[in-house]
C-alpha positions as CSV (number, residue, x, y, z in Angstrom):
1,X,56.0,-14.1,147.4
2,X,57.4,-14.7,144.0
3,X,59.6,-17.1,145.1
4,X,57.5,-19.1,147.1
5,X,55.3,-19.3,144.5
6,X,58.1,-20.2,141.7
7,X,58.9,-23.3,144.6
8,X,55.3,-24.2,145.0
9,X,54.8,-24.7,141.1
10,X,58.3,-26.2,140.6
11,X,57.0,-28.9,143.2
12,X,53.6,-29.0,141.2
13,X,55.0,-30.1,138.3
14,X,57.7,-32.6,139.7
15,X,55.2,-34.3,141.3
16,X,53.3,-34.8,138.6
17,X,56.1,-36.0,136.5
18,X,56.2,-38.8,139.2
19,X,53.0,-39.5,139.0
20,X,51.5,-40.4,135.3
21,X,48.3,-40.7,136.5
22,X,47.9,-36.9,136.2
23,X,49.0,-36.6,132.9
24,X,48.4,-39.6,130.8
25,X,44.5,-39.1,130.9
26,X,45.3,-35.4,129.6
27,X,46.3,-36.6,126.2
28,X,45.2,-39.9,126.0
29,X,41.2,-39.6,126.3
30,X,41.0,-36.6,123.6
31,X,43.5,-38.2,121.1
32,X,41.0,-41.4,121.3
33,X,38.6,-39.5,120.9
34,X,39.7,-37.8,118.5
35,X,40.7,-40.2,116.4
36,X,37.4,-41.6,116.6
37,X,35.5,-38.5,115.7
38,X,37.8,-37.9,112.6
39,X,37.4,-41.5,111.6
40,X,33.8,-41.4,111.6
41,X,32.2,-37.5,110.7
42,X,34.9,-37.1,108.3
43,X,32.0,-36.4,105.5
44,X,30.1,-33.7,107.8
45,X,33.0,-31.2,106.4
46,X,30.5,-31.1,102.9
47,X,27.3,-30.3,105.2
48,X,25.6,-26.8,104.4
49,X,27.2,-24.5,106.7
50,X,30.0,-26.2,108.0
51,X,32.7,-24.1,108.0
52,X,35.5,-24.0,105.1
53,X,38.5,-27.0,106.3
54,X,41.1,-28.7,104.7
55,X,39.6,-31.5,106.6
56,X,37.4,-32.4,109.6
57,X,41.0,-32.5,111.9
58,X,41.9,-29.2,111.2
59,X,38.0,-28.5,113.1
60,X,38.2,-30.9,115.3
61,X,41.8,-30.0,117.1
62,X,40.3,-27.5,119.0
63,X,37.9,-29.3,120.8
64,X,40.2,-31.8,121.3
65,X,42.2,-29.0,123.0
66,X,39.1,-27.9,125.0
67,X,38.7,-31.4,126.6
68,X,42.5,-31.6,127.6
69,X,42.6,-28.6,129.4
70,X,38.9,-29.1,131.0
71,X,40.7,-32.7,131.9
72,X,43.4,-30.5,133.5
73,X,41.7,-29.1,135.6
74,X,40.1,-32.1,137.0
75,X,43.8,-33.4,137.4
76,X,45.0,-29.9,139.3
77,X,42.0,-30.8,141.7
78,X,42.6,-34.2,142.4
79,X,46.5,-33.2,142.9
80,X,45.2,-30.4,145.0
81,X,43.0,-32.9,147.0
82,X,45.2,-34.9,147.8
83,X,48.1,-32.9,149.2
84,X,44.8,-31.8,151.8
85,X,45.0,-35.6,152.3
86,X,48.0,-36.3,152.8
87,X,49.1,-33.0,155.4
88,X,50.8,-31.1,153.2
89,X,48.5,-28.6,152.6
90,X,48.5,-27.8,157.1
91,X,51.8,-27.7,156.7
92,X,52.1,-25.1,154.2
93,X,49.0,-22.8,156.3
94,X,51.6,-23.2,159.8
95,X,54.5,-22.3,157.4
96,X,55.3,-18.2,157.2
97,X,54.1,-17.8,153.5
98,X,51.5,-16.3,151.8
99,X,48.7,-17.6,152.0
100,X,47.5,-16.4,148.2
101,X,51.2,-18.2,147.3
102,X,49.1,-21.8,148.0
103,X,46.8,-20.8,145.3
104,X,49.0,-19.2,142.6
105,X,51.9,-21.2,142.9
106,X,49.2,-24.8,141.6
107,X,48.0,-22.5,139.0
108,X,51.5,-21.3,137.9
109,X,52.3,-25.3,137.1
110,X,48.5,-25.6,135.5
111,X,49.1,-23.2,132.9
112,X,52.8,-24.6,131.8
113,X,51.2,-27.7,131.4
114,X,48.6,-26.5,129.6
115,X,50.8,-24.8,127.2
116,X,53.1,-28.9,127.2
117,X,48.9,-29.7,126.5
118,X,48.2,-27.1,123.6
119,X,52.2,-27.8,121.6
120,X,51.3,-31.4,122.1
121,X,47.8,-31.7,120.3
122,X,49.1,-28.9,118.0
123,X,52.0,-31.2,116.8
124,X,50.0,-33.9,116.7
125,X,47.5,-32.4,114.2
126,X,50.4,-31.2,111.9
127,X,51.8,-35.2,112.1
128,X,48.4,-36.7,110.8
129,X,47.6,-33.8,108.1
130,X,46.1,-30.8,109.9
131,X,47.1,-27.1,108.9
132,X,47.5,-24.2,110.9
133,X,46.7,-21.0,108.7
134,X,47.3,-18.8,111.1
135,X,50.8,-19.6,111.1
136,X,53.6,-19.0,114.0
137,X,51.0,-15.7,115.3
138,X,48.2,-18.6,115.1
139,X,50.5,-20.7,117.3
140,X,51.1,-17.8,119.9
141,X,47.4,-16.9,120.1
142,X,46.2,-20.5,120.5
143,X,49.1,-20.7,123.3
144,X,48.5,-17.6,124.9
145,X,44.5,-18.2,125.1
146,X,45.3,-22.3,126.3
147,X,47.7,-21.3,128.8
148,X,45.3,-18.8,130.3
149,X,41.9,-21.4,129.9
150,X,44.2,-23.8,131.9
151,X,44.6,-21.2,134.8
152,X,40.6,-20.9,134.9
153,X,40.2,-24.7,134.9
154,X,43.0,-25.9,137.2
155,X,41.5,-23.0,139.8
156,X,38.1,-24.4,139.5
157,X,39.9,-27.9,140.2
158,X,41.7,-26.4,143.0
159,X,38.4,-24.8,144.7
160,X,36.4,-27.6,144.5
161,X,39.7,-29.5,146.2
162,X,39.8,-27.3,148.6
163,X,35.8,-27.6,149.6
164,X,35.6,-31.6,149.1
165,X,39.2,-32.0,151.0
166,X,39.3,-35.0,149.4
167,X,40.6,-36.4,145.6
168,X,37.4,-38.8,145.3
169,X,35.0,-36.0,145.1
170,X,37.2,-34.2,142.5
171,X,37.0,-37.0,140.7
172,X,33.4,-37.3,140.4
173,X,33.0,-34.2,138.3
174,X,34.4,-35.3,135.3
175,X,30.9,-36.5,134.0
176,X,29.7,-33.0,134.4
177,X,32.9,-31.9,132.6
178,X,31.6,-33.8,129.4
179,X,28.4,-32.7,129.5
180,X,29.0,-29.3,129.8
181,X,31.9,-29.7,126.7
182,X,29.2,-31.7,124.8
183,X,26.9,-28.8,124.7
184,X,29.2,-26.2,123.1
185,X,30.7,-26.1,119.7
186,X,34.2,-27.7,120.7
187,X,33.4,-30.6,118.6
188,X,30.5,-29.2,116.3
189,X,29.3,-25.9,114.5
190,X,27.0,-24.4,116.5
191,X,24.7,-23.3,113.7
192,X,24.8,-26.8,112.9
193,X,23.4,-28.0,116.3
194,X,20.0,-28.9,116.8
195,X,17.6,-27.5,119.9
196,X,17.9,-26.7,122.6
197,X,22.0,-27.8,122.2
198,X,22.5,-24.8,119.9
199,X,20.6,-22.2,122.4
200,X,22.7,-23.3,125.6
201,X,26.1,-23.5,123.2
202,X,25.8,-19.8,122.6
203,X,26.0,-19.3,126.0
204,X,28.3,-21.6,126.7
205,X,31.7,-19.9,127.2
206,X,33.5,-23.1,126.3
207,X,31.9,-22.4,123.0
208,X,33.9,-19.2,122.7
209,X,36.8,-20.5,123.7
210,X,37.2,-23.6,121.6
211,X,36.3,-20.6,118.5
212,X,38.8,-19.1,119.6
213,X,41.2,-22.2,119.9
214,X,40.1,-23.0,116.1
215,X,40.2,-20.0,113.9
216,X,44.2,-19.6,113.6
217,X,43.9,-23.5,112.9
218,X,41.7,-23.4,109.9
219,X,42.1,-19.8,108.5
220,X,44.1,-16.7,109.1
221,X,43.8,-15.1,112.2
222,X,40.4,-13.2,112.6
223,X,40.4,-11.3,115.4
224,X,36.6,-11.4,116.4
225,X,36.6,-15.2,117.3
226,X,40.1,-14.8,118.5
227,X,39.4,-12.1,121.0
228,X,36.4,-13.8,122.2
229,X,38.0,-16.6,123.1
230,X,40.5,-14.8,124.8
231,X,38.1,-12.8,126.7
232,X,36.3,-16.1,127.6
233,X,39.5,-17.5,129.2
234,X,39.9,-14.8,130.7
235,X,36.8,-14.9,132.5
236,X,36.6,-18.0,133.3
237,X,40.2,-17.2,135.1
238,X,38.9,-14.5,136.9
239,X,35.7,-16.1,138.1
240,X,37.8,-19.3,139.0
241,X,40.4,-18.0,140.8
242,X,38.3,-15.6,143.0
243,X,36.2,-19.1,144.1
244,X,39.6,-20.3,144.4
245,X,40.3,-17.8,147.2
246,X,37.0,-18.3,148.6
247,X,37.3,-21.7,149.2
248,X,40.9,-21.4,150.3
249,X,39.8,-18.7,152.9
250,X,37.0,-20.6,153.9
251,X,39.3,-24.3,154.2
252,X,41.3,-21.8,156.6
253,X,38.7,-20.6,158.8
254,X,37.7,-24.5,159.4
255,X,41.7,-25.3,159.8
């Protein structure tokens, strides 16, 4: 199976090198946005609570992060989607492969990109100012947990592919993406936000995750937030790809 699912990624990723529509928005939308959220809330850095920064970029990387790999996802869907558009995806169901190779092999290309995703924002940071106190272990965690959160998010995308069957319906979540990122703390402390946004961010597991994204950025590694965030990618990988199969057994009993 390992092959096929090696091939299956390879072709992932090739194809979305030849297309730029899947990976412009991936970079482009969260560095405009962050650039305006630096530009402007610079001064909440001095706000009672706020955590301890060299400056309001060094916080606000990781939710930068967070939005490219949710935005990831929505691209691994609408890729997804589209392949069920186009044939490819009957094609691969009459073939003599694995059926769980279909599934593994788009995730396989979703988290190598979202590691291309987490060195690119990362270098950008360190371009325009930012730190990284964690140093080259902050770098590996922040890697390690990205590349794993882009697993969860490109199988969501994929199992919502696989029920809509088609890319326009994929496309249509990425409003619920934002709101769902708004109400964490990707972009803001959550002691610092008001209610009922502060009671829904702690339990929102994008919460944990974008902590986790952020504390080898703006101080040495602690491994509380760390490991949180690592056990909320991890989750949300393990809850993902299970729908994931669901829907792909469930496209398959319709085939």
């Amino acid at each position: 199976m390992i092959p096929v699912v090696l091939a299956l990624a390879r072709r992932a990723i090739v194809g979305n090198l030849r297309r730029p529509q899947f990976l412009a928005p991936l970079v482009i939308f969260p560095t405009m946005f962050l650039a305006v959220n630096v530009g402007g809330l610079t001064s909440t850095t001095g706000l009672r609570g706020f955590p301890k920064v060299d400056g309001f970029l060094d916080f606000q990387l990781a939710g930068a992060l967070t939005q490219s790999l949710l935005l990831g996802g929505v691209s691994t869907g609408i890729a997804s989607a589209l392949e069920i558009e186009g044939g490819f995806f009957d094609r691969l169901v009459a073939s003599p492969i694995p059926r769980f190779a279909i599934v593994l092999g788009r995730l396989l290309a979703a988290s190598l990109v979202a590691g291309i995703q987490v060195l690119f924002f990362l270098a950008l940071g360190l371009a325009f100012g930012a730190t990284i106190k964690g140093g080259v272990l902050g770098v590996l965690l922040i890697l390690l947990i990205g590349m794993i959160a882009g697993i969860g998010f490109g199988a969501i995308g994929q199992a919502i592919a696989l029920r809509a069957k088609n890319a326009s319906t994929v496309q249509g979540i990425f409003p619920l993406v934002l709101v769902i990122l708004f109400v964490s703390s990707a972009f803001f402390p959550r002691d610092l936000l008001s209610a009922p946004a502060d009671s829904i961010a702690r339990f929102n597991p994008l919460s944990y995750l974008a902590d986790g994204l952020r504390d080898p950025i703006i101080s040495t590694v602690s491994w509380q937030p760390v490991l949180e965030g690592l056990a909320a990618a991890v989750g949300i990988s393990v809850v993902a790809m299970g729908l994931s199969v669901l829907a792909l057994r469930g496209r398959l009993r319709d085939a």
